[in-house]
N, C-alpha and C positions, 0 to 999 in steps of 0.2 A: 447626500444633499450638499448643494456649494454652499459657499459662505454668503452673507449677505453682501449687496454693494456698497450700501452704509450702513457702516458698523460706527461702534461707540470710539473705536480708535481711528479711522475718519472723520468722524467728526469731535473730536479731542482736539487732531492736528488741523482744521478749517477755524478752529474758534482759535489758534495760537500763531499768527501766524508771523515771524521774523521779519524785521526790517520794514516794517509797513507803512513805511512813512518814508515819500519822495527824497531823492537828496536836493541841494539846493543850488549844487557847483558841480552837475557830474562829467565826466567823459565822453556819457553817449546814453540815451534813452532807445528803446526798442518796446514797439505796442504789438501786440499780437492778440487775433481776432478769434472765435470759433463762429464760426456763421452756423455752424448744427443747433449750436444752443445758448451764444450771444454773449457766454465769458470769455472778458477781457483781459487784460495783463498790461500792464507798464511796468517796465524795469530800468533803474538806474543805474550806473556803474562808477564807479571810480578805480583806479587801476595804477597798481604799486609799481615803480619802476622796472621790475623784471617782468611785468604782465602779468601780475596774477590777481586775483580780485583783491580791492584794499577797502571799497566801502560799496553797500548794496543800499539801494532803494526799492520799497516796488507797491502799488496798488493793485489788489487784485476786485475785482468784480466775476464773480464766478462760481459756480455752483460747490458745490461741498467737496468734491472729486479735484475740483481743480484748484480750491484753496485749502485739501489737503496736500497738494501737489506741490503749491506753492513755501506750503509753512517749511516742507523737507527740504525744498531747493536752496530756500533761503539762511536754515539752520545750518548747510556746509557748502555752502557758496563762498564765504571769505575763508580767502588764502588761493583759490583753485584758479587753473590757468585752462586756459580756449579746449587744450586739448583734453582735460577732466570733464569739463562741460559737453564737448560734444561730444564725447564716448559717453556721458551718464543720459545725454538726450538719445542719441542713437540706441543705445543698450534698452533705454523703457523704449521706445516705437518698437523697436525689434519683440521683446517683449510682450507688449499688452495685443500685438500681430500674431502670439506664438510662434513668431521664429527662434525664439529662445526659449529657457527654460527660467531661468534669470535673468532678474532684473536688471546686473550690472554692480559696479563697485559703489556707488551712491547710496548709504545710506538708508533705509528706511522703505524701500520701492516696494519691497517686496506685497508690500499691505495692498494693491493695486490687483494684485494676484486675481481677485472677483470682478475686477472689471474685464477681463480680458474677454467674454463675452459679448460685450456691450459696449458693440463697436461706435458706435454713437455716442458715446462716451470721451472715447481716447483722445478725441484731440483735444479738450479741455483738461486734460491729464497732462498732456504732452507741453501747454501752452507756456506754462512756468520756464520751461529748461529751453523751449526754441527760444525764448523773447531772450532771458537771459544769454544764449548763446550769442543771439544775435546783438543785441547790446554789445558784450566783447567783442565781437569782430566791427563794429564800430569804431568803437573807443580805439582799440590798436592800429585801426587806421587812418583815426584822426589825432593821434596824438604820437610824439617822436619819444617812446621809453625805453 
């Protein structure tokens, strides 16, 4: 028998969710859509002179799945540089696709494990770490660090 989609640790990490609250001065904002099933994402940046994240913002609107997704993103996102973020976003797609077996060096992903069924699902999984990605390559291109 698989695991359930929402579990109690799921939804532990959608009630707790890091930095959720806009910044006021960022570097670069990134919105990212799921049109499957209508969760949002706003993500803030600010970004410490070597490029690596220095402050996070982010509002999530979105289903349980995907502000679990959010709360993990969020909890080790400061400190991490373009290339962490797009290897932890690539590694879950790849992932919750079964082209992997694991989830990647991120943290916490693992718990997604039951979604990987429920393809209908992923991209509101995945929404936290594109927007977030996408933020930083913003920020780095609009700012001289």
């Amino acid at each position: 028998m698989s695991a359930p989609l929402y579990n109690a640790d799921i939804l532990r990490l959608a009630t707790n969710i890091p930095h959720h609250q806009r910044l006021t001065a960022p570097h670069a904002t990134a919105e990212r859509r799921s049109p499957v099933c209508g969760s949002r994402i706003v993500v803030d940046v600010s970004l410490a002179p070597d490029g690596r994240i220095l402050a996070l913002g982010q509002e999530v609107r979105a289903c349980a799945l995907g502000q679990a997704a959010a709360s993990l993103m969020g909890a080790h996102a400061i400190g991490m540089a373009l290339q962490d973020i797009e290897a932890a976003r690539d590694a879950l797609a790849d992932f919750l696709a079964g082209k992997r077996d694991d989830p990647g060096a991120w943290p916490g992903l693992k718990i997604f494990a039951p979604a990987r069924p429920h393809v209908a699902r992923h991209p509101s999984i995945r929404l936290p770490f594109e927007a977030l990605a996408e933020a930083v390559v913003q920020a780095l291109q609009g700012h001289d660090l």
